[in-house]
C-alpha positions in Angstrom: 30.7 18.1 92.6 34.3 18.8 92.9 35.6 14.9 93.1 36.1 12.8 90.0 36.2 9.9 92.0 36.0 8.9 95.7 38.2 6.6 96.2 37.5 4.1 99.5 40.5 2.1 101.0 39.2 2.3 104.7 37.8 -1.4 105.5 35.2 0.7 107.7 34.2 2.9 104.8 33.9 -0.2 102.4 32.1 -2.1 104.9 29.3 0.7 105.4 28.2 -0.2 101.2 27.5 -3.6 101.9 23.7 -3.1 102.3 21.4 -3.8 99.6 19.7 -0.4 100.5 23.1 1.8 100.3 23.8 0.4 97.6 20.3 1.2 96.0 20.9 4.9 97.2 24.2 5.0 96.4 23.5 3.9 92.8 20.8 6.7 92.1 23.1 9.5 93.9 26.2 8.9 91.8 24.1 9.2 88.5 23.8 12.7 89.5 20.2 12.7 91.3 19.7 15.0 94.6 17.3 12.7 96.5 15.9 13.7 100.3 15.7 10.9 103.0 11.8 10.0 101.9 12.8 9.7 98.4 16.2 7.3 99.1 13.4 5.3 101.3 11.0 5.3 98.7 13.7 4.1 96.3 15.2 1.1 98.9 11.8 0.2 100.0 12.7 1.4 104.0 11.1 3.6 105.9 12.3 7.0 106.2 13.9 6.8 109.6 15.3 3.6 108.5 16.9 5.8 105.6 17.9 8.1 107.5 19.8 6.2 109.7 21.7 4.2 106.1 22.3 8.0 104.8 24.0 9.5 108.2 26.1 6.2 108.2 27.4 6.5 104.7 27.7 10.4 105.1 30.4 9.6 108.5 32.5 8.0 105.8 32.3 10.5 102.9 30.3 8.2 100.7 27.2 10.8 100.3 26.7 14.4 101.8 23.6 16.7 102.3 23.1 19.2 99.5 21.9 22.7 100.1 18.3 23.1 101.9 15.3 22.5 99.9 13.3 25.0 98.4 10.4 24.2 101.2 13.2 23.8 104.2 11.6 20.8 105.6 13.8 18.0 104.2 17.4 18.6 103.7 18.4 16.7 100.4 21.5 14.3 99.7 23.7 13.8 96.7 27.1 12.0 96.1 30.6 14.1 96.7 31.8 12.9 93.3 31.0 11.4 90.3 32.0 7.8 90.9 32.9 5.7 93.6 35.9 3.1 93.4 36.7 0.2 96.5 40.2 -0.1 96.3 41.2 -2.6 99.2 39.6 -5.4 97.2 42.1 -7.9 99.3 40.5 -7.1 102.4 37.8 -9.0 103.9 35.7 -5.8 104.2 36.7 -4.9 100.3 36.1 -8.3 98.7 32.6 -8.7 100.8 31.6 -5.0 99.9 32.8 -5.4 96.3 30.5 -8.9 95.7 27.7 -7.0 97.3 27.9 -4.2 95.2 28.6 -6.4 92.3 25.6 -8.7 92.8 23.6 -5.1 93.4 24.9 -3.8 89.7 24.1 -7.1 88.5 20.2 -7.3 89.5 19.9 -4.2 88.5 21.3 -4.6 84.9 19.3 -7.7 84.8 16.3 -5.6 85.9 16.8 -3.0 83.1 17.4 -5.9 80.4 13.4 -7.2 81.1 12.1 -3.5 81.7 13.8 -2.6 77.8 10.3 -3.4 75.5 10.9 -5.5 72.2 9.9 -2.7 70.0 12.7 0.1 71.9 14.6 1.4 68.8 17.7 1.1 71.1 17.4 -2.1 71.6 19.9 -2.8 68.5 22.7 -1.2 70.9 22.1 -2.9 74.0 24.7 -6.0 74.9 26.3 -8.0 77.6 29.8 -9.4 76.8 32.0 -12.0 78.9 35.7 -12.3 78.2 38.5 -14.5 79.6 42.1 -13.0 79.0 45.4 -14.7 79.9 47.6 -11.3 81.0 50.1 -10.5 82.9 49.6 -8.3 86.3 50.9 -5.7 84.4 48.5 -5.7 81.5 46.0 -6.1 84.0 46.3 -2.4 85.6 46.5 -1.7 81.9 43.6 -3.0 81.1 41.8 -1.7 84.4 43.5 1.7 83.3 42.2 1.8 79.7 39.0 0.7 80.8 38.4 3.8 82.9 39.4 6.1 80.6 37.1 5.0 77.6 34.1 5.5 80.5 35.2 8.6 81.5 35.4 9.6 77.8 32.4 8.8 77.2 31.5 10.2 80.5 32.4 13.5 79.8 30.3 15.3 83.1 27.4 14.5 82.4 24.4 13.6 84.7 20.8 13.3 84.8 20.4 16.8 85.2 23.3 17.9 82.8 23.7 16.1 78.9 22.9 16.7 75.3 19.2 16.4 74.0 18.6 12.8 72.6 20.8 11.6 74.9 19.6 8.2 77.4 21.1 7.0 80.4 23.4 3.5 79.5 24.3 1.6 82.1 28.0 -0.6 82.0 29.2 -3.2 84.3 32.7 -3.8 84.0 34.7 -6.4 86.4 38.1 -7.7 86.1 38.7 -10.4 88.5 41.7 -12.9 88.4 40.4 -16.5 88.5 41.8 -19.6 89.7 45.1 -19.7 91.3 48.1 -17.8 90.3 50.6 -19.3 88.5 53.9 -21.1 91.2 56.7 -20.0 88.8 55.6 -16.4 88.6 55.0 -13.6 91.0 53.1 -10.3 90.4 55.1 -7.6 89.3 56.0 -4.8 91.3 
């Protein structure tokens, strides 16, 4: 994986994650996982073909590419290009409808994990969910957006399902900043 990130500002691109199943797929591939087509329709709940078709149509945007040949040759396995994926055309149409559906995607799943977690899991202690409302400035916004990616990717540090330290269990974040109401008349963002 030689991408950090891959970044989409193409309204096309952004458009081709608003599917329940991509974003399934999607999810699983950027944690690292090498899936084939039967295993991405396993996962989504589609058939193969079905899969098939979602996985060509992300892979004409960048999104997700085939790995090297299988050790059998029959099924030609996918993985993500990069680590993480960012939309950042969250003005456009295509962005704000892609980012809700990924966002409603990350939240069901979250949710999901919460119920699966058992009472008696000795991590339990550490799981949390946390809702904020700041008053800042567009400025300290991107600051914020800014900090927040860099204590991920601190914590991040390359690792995958495949690749991290003994003892170590897969934690799952959620982070959304998203201005509400409407912006202040005697201001304007600045530039």
């Amino acid at each position: 994986m030689a991408q950090k990130m891959r970044e989409l500002t193409d309204p096309r691109a952004i458009r081709a994650l608003a599917h329940p199943a991509r974003l399934r797929v999607i999810d699983e591939l950027y944690n690292g996982t090498v899936l084939t087509a039967t295993e991405c329709a396993k996962l989504a709940g589609l058939t193969p073909s079905a899969m098939s078709y979602h996985l060509r149509a992300l892979e004409r945007w960048g999104i997700v590419e085939r790995a090297d040949e299988s050790a059998d040759g029959r099924e030609r396995p996918w993985r993500a290009p990069a680590e993480r994926v960012k939309i950042s055309t969250q003005s456009s149409g295509a962005g704000r409808l892609a980012g809700q559906a990924l966002m409603r995607s990350s939240v069901e799943r979250i949710l999901e994990q919460f119920q699966e977690l058992p009472a008696s899991d000795p991590w339990d202690d550490v799981s949390s969910m946390s809702r904020s409302r700041l008053w800042l400035t567009h400025d300290e916004t991107g600051q914020f957006n800014q900090e927040l990616e860099e204590l991920v990717e601190r914590y991040r540090k390359g690792r995958t399902q495949t690749s991290h330290p003994a003892g170590a269990r897969q934690i799952s974040t959620l982070l959304a900043v998203v201005p509400t109401g409407d912006p202040p008349a005697n201001t304007a963002p600045a530039t």
